[in-house]
C-alpha positions in Angstrom: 8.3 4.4 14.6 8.8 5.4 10.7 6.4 4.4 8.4 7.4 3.8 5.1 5.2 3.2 1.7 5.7 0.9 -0.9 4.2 -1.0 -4.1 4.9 -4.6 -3.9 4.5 -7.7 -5.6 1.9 -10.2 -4.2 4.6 -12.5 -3.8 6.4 -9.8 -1.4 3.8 -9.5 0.9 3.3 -12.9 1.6 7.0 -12.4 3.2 6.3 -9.6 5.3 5.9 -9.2 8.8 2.0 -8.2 9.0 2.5 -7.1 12.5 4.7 -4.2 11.2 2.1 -3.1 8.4 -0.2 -0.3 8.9 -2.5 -0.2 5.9 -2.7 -2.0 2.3 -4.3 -1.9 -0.5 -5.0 -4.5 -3.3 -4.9 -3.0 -7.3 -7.9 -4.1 -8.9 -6.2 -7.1 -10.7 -4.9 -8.3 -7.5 -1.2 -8.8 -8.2 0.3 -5.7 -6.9 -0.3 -3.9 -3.4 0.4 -0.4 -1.6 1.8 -1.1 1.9 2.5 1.3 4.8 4.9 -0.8 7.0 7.8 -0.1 9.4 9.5 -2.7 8.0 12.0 -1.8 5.3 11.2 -3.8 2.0 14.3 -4.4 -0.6 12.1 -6.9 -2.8 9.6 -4.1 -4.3 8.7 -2.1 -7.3 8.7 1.5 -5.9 9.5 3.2 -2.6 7.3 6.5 -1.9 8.9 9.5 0.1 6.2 9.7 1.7 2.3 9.5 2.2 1.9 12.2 -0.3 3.6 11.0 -2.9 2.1 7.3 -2.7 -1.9 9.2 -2.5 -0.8 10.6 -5.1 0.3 8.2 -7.0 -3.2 6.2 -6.5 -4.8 9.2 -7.8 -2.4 9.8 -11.1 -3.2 5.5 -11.8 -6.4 5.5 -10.2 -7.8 2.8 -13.2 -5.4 0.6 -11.6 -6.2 1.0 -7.8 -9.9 2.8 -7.6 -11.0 2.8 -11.0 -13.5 5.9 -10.9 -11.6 8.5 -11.4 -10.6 9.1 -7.8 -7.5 7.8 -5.8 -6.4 7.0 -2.3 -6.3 10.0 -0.4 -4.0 10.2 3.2 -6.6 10.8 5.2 -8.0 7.1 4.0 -4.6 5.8 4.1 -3.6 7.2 7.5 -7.2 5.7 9.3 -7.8 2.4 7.6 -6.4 0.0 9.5 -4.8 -3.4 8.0 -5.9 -5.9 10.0 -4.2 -9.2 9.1 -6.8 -11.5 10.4 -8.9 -10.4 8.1 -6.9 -10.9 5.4 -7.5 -14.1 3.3 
């Protein structure tokens, strides 16, 4: 199974297959997410090449996605796990 990283529209994820998504992340405005999915998505506004390059990306925009100065690192993004029933 490859898992692939994206930035998507809130209107994208609503179309996904949450079985197939591993972790996600809401920016602080709510209108854009960071996805780990085995799912290919056509519909988004960034591929990553890989987990590296989308923790980093959290960390270069962090005032969008942690807003203290930090970021996502892989280690958070490789052990949270999306769980889809508890997302409302």
């Amino acid at each position: 199974m490859i898992i692939k990283y994206y930035l998507i529209k809130e209107e994208t994820f609503a179309s996904l297959d949450k079985d197939a998504i591993t972790f996600k992340i809401n920016n602080l405005e709510g209108d854009k997410r960071i996805i780990a999915t085995t799912q290919i998505v056509n519909d988004r506004i960034r591929k990553f090449n890989n987990i590296d390059t989308c923790s980093n990306f959290t960390f270069t925009n962090h005032i969008d996605w942690v807003g203290d100065g930090t970021g996502i690192s892989v280690d958070e993004i490789q052990t949270t796990e999306y769980i889809k029933e508890l997302d409302n």
